[in-house]
Residue frames relative to the residue before (quaternion, step in Angstrom):
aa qw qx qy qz dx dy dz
X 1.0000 0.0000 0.0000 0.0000 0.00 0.00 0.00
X 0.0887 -0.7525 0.6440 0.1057 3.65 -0.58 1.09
X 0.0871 -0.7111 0.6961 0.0471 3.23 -1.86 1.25
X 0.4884 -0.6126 0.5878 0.2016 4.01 -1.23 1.08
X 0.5471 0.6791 -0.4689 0.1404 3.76 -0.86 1.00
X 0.4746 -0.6601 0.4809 0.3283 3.69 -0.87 0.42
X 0.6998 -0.5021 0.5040 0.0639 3.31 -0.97 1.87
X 0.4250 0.7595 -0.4901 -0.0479 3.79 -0.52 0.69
X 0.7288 0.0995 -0.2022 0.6466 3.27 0.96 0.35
X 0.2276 -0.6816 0.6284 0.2978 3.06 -1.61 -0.81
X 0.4942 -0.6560 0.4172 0.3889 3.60 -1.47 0.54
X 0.2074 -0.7302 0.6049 0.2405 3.73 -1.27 0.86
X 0.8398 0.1644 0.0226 0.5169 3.28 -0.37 -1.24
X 0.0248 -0.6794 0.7269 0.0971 4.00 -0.89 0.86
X 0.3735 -0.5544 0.6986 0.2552 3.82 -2.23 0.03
X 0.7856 -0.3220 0.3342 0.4092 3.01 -1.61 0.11
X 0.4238 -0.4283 0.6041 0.5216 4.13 -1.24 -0.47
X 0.0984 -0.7304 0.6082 0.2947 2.60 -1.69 0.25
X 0.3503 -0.8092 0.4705 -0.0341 3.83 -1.14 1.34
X 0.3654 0.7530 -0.5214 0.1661 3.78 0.09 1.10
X 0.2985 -0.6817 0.6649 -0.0634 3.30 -0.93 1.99
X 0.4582 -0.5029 0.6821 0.2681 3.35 -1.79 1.09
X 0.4903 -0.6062 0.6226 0.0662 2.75 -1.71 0.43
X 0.1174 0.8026 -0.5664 -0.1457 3.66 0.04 0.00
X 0.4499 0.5851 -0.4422 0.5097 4.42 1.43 -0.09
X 0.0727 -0.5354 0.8384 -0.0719 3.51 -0.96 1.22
X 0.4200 0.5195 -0.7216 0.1819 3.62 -0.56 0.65
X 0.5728 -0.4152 0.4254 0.5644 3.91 -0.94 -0.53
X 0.4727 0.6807 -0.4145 0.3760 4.02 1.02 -0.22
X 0.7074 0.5493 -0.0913 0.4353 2.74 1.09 -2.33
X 0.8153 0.4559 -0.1017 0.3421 3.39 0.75 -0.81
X 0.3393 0.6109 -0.2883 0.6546 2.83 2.35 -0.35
X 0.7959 0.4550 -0.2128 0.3379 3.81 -0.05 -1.23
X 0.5213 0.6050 -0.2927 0.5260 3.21 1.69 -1.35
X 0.7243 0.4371 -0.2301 0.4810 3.79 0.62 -1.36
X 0.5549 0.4001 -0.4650 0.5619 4.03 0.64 -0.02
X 0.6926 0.3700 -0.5110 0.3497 3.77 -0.15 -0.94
X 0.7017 0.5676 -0.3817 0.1995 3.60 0.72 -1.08
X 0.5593 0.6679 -0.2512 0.4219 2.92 1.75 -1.46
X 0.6820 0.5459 -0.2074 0.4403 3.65 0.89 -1.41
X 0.5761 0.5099 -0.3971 0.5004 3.69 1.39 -1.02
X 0.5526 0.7443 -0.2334 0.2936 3.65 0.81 -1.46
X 0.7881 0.2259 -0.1366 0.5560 3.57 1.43 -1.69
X 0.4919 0.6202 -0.3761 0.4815 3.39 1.19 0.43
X 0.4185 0.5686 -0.4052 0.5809 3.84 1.86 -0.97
X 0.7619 0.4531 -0.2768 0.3710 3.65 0.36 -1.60
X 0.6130 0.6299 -0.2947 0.3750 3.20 0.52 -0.93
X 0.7449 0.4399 -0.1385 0.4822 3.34 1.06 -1.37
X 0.5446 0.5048 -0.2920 0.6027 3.68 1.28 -0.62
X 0.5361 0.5640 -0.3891 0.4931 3.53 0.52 -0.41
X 0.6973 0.4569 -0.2672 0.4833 3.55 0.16 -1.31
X 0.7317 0.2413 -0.1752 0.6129 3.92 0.07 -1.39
X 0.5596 0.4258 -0.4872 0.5179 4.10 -0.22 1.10
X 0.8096 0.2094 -0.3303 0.4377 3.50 0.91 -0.55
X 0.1932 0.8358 -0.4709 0.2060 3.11 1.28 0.52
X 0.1944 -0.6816 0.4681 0.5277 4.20 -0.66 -0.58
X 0.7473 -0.2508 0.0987 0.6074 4.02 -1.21 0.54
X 0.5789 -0.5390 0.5066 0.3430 3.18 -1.48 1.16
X 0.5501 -0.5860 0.4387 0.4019 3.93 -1.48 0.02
X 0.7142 0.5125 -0.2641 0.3970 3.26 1.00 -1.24
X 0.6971 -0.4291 0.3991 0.4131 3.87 1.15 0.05
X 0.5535 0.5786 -0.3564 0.4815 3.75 0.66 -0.67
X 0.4263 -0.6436 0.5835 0.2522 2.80 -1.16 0.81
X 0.5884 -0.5404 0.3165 0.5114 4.15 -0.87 1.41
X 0.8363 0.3793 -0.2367 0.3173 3.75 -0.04 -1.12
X 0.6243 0.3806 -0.4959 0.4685 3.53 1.13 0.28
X 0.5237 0.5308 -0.4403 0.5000 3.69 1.18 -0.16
X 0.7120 0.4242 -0.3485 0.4377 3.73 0.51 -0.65
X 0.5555 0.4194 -0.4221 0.5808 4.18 1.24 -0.47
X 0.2838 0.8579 -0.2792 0.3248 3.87 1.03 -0.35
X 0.8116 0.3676 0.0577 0.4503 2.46 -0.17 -2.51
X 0.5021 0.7161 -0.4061 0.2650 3.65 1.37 -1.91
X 0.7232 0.5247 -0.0847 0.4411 3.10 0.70 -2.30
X 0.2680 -0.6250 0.6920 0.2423 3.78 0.47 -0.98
X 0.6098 -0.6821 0.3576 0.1872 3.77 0.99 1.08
X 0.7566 0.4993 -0.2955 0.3014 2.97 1.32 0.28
X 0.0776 0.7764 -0.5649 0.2685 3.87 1.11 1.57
X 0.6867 -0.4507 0.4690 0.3245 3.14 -1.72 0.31
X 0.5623 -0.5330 0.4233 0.4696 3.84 -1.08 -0.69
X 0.5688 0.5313 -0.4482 0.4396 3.36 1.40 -0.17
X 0.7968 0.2756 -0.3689 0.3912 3.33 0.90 0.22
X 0.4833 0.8366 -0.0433 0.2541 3.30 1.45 0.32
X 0.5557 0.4995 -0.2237 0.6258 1.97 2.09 1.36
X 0.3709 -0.8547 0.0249 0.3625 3.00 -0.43 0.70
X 0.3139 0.5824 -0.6038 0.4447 3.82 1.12 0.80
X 0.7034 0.2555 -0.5654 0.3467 3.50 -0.24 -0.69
X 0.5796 0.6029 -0.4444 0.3211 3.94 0.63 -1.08
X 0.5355 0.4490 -0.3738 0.6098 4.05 0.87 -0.82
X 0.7199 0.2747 -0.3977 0.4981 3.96 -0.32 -0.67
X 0.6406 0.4408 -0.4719 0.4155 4.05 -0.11 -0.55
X 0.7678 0.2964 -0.3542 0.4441 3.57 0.51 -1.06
X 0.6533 0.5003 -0.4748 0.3122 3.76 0.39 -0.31
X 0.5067 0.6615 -0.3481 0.4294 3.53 1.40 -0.32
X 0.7165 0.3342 -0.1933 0.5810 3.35 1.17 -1.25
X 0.4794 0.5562 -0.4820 0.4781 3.79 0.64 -0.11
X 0.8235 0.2607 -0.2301 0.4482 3.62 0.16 -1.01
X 0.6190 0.4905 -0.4426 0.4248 3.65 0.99 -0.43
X 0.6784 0.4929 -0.3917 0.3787 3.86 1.05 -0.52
X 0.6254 0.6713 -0.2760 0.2864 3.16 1.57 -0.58
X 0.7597 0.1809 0.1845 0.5967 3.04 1.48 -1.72
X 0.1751 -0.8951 0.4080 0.0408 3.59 1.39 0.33
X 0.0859 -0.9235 0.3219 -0.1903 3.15 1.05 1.80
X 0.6733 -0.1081 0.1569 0.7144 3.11 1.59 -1.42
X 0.4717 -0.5885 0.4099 0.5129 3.18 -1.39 0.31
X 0.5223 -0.5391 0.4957 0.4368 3.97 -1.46 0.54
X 0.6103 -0.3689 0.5270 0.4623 3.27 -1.91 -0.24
X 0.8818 -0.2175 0.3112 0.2796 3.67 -1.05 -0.10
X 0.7084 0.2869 -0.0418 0.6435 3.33 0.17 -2.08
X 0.6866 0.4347 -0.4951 0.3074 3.97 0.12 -0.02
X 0.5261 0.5771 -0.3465 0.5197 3.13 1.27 0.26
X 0.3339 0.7821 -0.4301 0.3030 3.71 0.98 -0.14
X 0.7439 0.4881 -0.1415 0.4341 2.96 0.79 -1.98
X 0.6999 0.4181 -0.2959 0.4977 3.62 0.80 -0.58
X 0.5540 0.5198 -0.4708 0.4486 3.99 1.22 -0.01
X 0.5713 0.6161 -0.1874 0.5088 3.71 1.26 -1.55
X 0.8253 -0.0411 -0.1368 0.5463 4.05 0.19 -0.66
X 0.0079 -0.7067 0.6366 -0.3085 3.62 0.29 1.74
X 0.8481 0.0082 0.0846 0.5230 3.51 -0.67 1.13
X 0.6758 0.4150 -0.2958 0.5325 3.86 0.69 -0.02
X 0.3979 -0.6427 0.6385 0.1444 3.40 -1.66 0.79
X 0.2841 -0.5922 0.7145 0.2410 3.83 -1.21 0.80
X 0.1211 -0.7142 0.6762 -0.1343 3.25 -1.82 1.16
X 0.0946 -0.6687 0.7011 0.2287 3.54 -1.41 0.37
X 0.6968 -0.3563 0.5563 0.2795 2.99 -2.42 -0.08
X 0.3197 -0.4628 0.6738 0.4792 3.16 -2.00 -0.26
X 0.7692 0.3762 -0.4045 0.3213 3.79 0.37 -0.09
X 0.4082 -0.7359 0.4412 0.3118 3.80 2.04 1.03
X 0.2358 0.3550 -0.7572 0.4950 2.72 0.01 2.26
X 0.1615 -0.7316 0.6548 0.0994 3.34 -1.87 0.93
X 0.0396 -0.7562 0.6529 -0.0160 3.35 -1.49 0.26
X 0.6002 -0.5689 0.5390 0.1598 2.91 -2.29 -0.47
X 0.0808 0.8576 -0.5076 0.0187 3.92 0.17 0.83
X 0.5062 -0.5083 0.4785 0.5063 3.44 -1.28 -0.53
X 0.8349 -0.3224 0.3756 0.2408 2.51 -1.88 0.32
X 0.7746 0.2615 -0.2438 0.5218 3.81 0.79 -0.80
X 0.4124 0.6800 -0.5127 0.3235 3.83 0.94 0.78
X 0.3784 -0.8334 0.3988 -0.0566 3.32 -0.98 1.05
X 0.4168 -0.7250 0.3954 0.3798 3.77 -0.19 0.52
X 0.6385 0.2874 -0.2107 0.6822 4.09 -0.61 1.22
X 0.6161 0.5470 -0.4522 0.3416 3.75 1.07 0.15
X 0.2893 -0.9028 0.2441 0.2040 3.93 -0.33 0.84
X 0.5914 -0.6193 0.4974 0.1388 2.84 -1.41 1.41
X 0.0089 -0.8930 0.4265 -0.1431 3.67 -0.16 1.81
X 0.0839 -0.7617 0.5911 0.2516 3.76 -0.30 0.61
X 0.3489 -0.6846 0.6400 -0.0057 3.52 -0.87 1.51
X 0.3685 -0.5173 0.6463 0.4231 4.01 -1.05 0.16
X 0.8400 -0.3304 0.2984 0.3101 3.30 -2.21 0.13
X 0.4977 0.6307 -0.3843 0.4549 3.57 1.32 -1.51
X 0.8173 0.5373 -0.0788 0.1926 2.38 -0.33 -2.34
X 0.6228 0.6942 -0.1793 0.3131 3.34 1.41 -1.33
X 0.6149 0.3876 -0.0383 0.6857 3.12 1.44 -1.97
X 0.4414 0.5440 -0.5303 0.4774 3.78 0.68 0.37
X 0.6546 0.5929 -0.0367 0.4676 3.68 0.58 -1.85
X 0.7089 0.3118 -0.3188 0.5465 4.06 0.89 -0.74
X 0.7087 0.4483 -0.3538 0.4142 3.73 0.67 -1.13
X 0.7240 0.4232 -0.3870 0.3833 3.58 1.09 -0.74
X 0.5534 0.4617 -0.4919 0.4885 4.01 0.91 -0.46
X 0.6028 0.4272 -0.4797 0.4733 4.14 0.30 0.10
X 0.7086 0.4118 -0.3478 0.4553 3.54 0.21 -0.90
X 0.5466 0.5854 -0.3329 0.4977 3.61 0.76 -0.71
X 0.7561 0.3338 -0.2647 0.4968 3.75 0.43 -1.23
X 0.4988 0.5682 -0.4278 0.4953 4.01 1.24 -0.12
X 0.7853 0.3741 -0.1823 0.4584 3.58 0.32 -1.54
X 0.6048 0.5582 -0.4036 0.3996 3.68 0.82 -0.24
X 0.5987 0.5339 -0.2550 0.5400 3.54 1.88 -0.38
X 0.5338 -0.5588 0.5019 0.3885 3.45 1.10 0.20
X 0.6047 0.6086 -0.4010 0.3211 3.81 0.59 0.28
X 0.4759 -0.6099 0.5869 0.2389 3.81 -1.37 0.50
X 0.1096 0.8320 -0.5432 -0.0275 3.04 -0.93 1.14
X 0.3040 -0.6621 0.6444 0.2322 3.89 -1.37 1.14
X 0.0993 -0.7357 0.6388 0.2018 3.86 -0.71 0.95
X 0.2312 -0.8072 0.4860 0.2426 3.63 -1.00 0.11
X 0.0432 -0.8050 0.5789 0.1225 3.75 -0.08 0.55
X 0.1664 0.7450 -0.6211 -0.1777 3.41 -1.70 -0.02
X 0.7640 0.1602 -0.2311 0.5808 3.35 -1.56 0.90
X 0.7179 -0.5474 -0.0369 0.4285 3.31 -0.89 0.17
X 0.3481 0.6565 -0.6260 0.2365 3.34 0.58 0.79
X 0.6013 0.6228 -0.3996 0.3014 3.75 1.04 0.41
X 0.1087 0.8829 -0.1535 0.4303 2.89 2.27 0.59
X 0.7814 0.3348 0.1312 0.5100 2.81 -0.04 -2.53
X 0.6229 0.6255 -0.2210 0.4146 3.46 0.98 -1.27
X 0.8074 0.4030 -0.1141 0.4156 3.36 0.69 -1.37
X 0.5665 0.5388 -0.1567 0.6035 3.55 2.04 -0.52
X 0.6509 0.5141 -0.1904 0.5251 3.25 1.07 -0.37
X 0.6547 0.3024 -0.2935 0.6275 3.98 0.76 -0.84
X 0.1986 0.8135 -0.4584 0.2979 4.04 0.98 0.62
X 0.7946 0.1378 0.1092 0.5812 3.70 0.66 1.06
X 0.7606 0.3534 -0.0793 0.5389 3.19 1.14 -0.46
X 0.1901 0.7776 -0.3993 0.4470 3.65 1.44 0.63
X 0.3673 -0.6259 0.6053 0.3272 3.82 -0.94 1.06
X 0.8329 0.4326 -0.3027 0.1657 3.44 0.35 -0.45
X 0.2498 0.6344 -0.2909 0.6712 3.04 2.80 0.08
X 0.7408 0.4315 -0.2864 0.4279 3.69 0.13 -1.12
X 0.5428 0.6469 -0.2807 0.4561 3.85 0.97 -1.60
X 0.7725 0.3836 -0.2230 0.4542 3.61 0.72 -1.06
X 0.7925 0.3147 -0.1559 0.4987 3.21 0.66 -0.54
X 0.3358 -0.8582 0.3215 0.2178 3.69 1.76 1.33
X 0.2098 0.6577 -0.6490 0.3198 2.94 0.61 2.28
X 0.4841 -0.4902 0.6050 0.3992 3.74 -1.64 0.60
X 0.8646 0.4478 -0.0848 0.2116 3.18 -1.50 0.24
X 0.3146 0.8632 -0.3576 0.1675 3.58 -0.55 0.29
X 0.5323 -0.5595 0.4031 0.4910 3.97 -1.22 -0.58
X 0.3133 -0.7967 0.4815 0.1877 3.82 -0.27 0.78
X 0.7929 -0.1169 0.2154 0.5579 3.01 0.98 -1.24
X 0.1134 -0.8619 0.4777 0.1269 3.21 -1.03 0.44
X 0.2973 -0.8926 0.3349 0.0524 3.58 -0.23 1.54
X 0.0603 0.8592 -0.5079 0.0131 3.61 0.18 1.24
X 0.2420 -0.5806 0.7666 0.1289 3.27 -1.42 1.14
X 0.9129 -0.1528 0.0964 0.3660 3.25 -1.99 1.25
X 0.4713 0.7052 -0.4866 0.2094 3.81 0.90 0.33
X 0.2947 -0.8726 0.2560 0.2936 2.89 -1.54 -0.72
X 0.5194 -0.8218 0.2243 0.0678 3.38 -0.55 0.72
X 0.0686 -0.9307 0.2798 -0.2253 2.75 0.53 2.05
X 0.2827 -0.8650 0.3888 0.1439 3.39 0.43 2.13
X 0.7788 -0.3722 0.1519 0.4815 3.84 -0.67 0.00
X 0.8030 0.2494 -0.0946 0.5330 3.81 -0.80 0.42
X 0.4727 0.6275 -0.4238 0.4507 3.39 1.30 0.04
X 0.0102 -0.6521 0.7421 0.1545 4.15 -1.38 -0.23
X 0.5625 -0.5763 0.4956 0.3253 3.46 -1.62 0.78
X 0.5703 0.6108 -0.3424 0.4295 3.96 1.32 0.06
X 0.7325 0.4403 -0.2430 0.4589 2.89 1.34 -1.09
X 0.7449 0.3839 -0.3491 0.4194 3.83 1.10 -0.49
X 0.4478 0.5070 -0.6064 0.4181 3.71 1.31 0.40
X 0.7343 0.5431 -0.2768 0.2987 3.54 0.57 -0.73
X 0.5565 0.5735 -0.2543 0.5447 2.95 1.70 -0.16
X 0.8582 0.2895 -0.1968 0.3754 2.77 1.24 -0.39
X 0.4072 0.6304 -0.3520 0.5593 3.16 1.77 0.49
X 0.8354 0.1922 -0.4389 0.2693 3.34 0.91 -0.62
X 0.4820 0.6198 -0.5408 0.3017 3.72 1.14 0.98
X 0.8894 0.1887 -0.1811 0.3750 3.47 1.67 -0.86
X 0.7359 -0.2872 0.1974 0.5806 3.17 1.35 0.92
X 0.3566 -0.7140 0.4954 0.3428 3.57 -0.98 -0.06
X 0.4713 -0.7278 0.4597 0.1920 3.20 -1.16 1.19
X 0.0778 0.8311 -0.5302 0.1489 3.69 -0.24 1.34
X 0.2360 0.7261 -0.5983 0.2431 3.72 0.82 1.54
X 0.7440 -0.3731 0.4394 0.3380 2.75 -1.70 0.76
X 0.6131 -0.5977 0.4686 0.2174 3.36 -1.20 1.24
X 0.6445 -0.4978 0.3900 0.4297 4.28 -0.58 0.46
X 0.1951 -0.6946 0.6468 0.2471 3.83 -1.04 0.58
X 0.1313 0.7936 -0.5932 0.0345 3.51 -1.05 1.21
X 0.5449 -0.6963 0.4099 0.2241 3.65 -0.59 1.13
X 0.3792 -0.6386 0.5700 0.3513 3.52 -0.61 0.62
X 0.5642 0.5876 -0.5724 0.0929 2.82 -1.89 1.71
X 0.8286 -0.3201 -0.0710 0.4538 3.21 -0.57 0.95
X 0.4682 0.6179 -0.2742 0.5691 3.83 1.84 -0.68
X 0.6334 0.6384 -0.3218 0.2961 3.02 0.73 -1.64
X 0.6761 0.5968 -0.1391 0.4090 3.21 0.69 -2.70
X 0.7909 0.3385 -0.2951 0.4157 3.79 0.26 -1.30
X 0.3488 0.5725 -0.6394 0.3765 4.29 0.69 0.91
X 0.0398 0.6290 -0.7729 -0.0729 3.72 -1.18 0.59
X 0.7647 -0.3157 0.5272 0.1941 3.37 -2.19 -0.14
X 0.0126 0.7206 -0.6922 -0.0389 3.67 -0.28 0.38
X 0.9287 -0.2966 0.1999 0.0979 3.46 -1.51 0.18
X 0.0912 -0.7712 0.4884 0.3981 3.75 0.58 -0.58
X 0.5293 0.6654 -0.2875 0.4410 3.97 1.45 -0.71
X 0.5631 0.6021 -0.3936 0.4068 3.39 1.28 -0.23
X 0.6981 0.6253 -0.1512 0.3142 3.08 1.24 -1.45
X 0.7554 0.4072 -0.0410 0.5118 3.17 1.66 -1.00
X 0.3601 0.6042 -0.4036 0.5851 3.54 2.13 0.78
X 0.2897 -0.7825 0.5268 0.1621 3.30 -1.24 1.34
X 0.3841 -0.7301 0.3548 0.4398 3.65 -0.70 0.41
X 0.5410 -0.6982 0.3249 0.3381 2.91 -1.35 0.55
X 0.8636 -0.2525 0.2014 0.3871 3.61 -0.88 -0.40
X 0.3447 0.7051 -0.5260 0.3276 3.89 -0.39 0.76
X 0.3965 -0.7594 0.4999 0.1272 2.89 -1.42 1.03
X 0.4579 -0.6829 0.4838 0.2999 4.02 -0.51 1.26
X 0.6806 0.5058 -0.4597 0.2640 3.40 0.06 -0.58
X 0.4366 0.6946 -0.3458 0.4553 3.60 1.22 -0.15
X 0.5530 0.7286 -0.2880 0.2834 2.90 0.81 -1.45
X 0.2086 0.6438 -0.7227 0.1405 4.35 -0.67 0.44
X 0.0201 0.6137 -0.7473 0.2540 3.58 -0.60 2.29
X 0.2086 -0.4952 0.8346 0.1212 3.34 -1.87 1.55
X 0.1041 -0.7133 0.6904 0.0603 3.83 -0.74 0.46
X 0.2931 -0.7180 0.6297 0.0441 3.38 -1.69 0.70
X 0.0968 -0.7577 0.6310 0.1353 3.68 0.03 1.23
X 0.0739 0.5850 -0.7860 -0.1857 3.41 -1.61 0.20
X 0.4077 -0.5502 0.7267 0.0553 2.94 -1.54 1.35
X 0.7764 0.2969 -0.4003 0.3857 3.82 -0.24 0.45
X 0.5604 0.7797 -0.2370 0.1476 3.36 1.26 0.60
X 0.2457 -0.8951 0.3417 0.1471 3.47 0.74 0.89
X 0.4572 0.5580 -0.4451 0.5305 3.60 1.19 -0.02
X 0.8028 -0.1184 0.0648 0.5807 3.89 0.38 -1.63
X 0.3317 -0.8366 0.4151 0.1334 2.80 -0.09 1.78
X 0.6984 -0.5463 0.2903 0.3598 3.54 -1.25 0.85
X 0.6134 0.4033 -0.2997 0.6093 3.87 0.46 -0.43
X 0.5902 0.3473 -0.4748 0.5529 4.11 0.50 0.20
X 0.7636 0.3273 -0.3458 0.4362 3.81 0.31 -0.44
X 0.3595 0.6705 -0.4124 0.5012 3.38 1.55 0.01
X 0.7385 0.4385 -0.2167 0.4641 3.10 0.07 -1.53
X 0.5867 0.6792 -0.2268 0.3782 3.62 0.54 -1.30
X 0.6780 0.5124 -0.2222 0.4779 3.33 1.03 -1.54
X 0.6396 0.5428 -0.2309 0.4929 3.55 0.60 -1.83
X 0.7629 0.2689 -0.3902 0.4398 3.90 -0.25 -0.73
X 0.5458 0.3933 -0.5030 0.5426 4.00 0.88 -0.05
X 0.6424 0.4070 -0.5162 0.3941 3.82 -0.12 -0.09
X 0.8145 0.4526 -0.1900 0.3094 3.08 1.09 -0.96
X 0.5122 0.5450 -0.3481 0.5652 2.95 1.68 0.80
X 0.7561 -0.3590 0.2506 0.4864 3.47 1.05 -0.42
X 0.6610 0.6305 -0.3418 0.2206 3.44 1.32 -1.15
X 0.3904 -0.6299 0.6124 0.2753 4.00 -0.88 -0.08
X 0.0978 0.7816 -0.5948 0.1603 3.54 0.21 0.93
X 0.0129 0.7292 -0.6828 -0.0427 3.70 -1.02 1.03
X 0.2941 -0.7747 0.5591 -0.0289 3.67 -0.96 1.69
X 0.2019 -0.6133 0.7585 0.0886 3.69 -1.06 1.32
X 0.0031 0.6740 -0.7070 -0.2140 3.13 -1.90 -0.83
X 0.0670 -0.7672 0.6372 -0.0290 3.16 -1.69 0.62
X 0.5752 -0.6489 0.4635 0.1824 3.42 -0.70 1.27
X 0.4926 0.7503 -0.3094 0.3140 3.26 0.72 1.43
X 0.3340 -0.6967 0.4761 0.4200 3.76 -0.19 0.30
X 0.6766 -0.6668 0.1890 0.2486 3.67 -1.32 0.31
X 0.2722 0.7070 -0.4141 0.5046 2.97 1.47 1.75
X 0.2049 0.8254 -0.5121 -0.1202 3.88 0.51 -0.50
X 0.7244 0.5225 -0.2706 0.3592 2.75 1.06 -1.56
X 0.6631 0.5154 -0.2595 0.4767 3.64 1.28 -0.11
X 0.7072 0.4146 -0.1057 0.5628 3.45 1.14 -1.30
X 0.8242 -0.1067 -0.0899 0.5489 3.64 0.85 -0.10
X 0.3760 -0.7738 0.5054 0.0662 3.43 0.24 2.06
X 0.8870 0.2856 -0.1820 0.3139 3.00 -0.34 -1.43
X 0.4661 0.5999 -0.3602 0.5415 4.13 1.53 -0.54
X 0.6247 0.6716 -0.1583 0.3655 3.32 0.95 -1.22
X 0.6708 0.5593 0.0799 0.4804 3.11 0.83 -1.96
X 0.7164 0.5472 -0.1177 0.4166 3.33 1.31 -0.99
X 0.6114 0.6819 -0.0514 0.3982 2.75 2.07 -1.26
X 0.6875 0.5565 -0.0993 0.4559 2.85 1.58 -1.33
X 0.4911 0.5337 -0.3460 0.5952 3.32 1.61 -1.12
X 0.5991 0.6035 -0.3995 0.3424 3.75 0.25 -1.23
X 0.4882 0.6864 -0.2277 0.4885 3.52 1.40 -1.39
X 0.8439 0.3577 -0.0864 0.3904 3.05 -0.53 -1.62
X 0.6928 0.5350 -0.2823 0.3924 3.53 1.17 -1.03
X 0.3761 -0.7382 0.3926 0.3993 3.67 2.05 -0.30
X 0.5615 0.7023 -0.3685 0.2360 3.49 1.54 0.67
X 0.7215 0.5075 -0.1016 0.4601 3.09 2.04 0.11
């Protein structure tokens, strides 16, 4: 798989993973074991602080250890913690609770342990620190990728860390995350793998209202393609009730839209697709259309529908929800 970007660092110095499983054994075993992982997470906290302290003066001005409580979080607290006493009191809470699991923490001190889950903490040669996966490597480069290309790179280092376990995976994309999704499982198909007696692979790939974007193609270029045979498509934006689903949508780029995909071969391809037919964002006769030129390339696309706008997974949870199991169950 070839990706287009500008080289900016490299990785020096990585820590240990870090690895913390609930418990659900309340015996004195259970509780014994529960108290080693914490203890063990604890000298791995140290282990990693160690590394970004011996760093020389951070670049950005910070002082090394509020960049390194920083990094913990992935920068992403409220203003009530956003500063840097409260950040020194959150992490010393979680420093000693991972260490010695004294009490339970407040909430947010638990942040840090959602943010470097399965991932290793790492510096630069140019002492910049961070978070990677687990299979990253000292001398491994540090690449600025465009938006496409970027969310190409996150969905494929997860699938990669799934299929390297010998495991089946159903990815789910929607809108244009069916893009990235479909550019990403590139090579990495059960039925690519099957041939070439590998464990593991993409099984399927589940798309809600997305889109589907054969080589050299961009999701800019086939709205426009398709606006200029049926008009432009100016509905009213999706109604979605405030709640907690609601709150965690964000904005993604506009550069995504206008990145071609890269090379891959449809016939690989094994899409359960969701039409909604009440959707005013991608209107039903675009995902029509969408469907047909993947068949007509090779793919094996099987198509539900639901009388829905181009939210399901919000506007009809549980129809939605049902769909996916359907997926996974190999009934769709």
């Amino acid at each position: 798989m070839y990706s287009a970007g500008t080289i900016f660092d490299r990785v020096h110095k990585v820590g240990q993973v870090m690895h913390l499983a609930y418990m659900a054994d309340q015996s004195r075993q259970g509780v014994w074991r529960e108290y080693l992982q914490y203890a063990r997470a604890g000298q791995k906290l140290v282990e990693w602080e160690f590394l970004a302290l011996h760093l020389k003066p951070y670049p950005t001005g910070e002082t090394n250890m509020e960049a390194f409580q920083r990094t913990l979080i992935a920068n992403s607290w409220t203003e009530e913690a956003n500063t840097s006493s409260n950040l020194n009191v959150c992490y010393e809470a979680c420093r000693y609770y991972s260490m010695y699991r004294w009490a339970e923490p407040v909430a947010r001190y638990d942040i840090p342990a959602a943010t470097s889950q399965e991932r290793r903490f790492f510096t630069t040669k140019k002492g910049y620190m961070g978070l990677e996966p687990r299979s990253t490597r000292p001398g491994d480069t540090i690449t600025v990728l465009s938006v496409f290309e970027a969310d190409i790179a996150a969905v494929r280092v997860a699938l990669v860390e799934l299929i390297d376990r010998g495991l089946d995976v159903v990815l789910v994309g929607h809108s244009y995350g069916g893009a990235p999704c479909l550019a990403a499982a590139h090579g990495l198909w059960k039925s690519t793998r099957d041939r070439e007696s590998k464990r593991g692979g993409v099984a399927k790939i589940a798309l809600i209202s997305a889109v589907i974007t054969l080589p050299g193609q961009s999701v800019g270029g086939l709205r426009q393609e398709f606006e200029s045979k049926h008009g432009a498509v100016e509905g009213p934006p999706p109604h979605i009730e405030p709640s907690d689903k609601a709150s965690t949508l964000r904005p993604f780029a506009l550069e995504a839209l206008t990145s071609f995909a890269p090379a891959m071969n449809p016939v690989d391809w094994n899409i359960a697709y969701l039409l909604t037919e009440n959707d005013k964002t991608m209107l039903m006769l675009g995902q029509e259309s969408l469907i047909e030129s993947a068949r007509s390339a090779g793919a094996n696309v099987v198509v539900d529908r639901m009388f829905s706008d181009h939210f399901p997974q919000l506007s009809h949870v549980e129809a939605t929800a049902l769909w996916i199991k359907g997926v996974l169950d190999g009934k769709k």
